[in-house]
C-alpha positions as CSV (number, residue, x, y, z in Angstrom):
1,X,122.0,142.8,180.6
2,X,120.2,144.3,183.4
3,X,122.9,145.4,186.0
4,X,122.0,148.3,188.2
5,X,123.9,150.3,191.3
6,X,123.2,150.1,194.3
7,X,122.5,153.3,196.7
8,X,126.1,152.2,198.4
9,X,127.8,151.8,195.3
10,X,128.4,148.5,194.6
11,X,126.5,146.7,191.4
12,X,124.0,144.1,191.9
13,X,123.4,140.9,190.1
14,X,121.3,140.5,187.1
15,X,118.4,137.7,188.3
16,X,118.2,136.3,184.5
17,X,122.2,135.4,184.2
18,X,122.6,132.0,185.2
19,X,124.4,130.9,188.8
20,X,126.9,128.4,187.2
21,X,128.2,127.6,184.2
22,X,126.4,124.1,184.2
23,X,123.6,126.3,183.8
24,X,125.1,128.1,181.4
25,X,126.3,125.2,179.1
26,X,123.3,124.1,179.2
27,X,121.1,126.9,178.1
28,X,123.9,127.1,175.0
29,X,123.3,123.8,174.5
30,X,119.9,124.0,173.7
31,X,119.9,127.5,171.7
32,X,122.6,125.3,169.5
33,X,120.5,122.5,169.4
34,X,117.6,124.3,168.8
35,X,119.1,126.0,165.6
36,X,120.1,122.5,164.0
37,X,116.6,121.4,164.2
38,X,115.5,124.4,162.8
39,X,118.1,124.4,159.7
40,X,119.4,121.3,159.6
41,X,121.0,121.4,155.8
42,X,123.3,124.2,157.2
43,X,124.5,122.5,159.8
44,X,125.0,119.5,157.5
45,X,126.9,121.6,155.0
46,X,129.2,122.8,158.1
47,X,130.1,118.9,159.0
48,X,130.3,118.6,155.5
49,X,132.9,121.0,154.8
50,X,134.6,121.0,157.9
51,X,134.6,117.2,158.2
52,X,136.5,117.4,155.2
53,X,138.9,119.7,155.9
54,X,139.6,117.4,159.0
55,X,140.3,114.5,157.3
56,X,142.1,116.0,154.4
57,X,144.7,117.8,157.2
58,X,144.7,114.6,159.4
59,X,145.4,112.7,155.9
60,X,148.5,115.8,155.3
61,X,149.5,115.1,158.9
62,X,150.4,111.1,158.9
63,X,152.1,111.8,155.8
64,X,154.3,114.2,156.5
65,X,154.9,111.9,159.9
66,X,155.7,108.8,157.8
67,X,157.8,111.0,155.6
68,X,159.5,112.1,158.7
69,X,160.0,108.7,159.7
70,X,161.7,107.7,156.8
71,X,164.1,110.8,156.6
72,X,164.9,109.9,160.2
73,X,166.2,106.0,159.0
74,X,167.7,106.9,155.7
75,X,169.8,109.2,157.7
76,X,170.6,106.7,160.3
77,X,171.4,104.6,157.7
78,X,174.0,107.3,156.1
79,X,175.3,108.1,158.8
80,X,176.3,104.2,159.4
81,X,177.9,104.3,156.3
82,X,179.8,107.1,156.6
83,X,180.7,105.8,160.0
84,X,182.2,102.4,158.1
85,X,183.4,104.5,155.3
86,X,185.6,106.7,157.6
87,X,186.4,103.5,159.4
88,X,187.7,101.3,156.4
89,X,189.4,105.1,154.9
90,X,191.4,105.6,158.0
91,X,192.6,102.1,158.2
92,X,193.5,101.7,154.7
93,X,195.2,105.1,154.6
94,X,198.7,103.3,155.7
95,X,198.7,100.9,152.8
96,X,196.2,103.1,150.5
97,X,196.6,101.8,146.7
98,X,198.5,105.2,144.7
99,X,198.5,105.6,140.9
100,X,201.5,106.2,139.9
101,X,203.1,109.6,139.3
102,X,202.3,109.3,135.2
103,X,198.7,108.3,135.5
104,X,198.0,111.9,137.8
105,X,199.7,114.1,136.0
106,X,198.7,113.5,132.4
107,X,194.6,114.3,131.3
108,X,192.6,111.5,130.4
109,X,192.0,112.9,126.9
110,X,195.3,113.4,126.3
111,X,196.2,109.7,127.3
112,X,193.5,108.6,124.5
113,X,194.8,110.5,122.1
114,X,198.6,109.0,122.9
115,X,197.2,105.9,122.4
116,X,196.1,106.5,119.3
117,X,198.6,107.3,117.7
């Protein structure tokens, strides 16, 4: 870029850079443009490739949403349960069915074995 100084000091303005950046985007525009006409199998193989890789992570994406989702109501779902569960536990805890004194103390192998013989 051509930018010189001025005798008092300050710089003055290149004449070729553009005023605005409509200007500017537009210029880029057509350089782009330009170059696609020019080789248009690389710029195939660029939509190509990164096409792909935009479908395969918006593809990764949703499923990792919809798995997501899914975690989200199987633990609503637990969390139900264990709501009832506690529920029914806490209610039941008053008159709560015991084994009897026997039945806890003694190893269920050993009980086999006593029957047995």
């Amino acid at each position: 870029m051509d930018v010189g100084k001025k005798e008092d000091g300050g710089e003055e303005i290149d004449k070729n850079l553009p005023a605005g950046w409509n200007e500017k985007m537009q210029r880029e525009w057509k350089k782009i443009r330009e170059h696609a006409e020019t080789y248009p199998y690389v710029w195939g193989s660029y939509i190509l490739v990164y096409g792909s890789f935009g479908v395969y992570f918006t593809y990764r994406w949703r499923k990792l949403r919809q798995t997501e989702d899914r975690v989200r109501i199987l633990r609503e779902q637990l969390r139900k349960l264990s709501e009832e569960g506690d529920a029914a536990s806490s209610g039941a805890s008053s008159g709560a069915f015991e084994k009897p004194p026997s039945a806890k103390s003694v190893p269920t192998s050993r009980k086999v074995d006593e029957e047995i013989l």
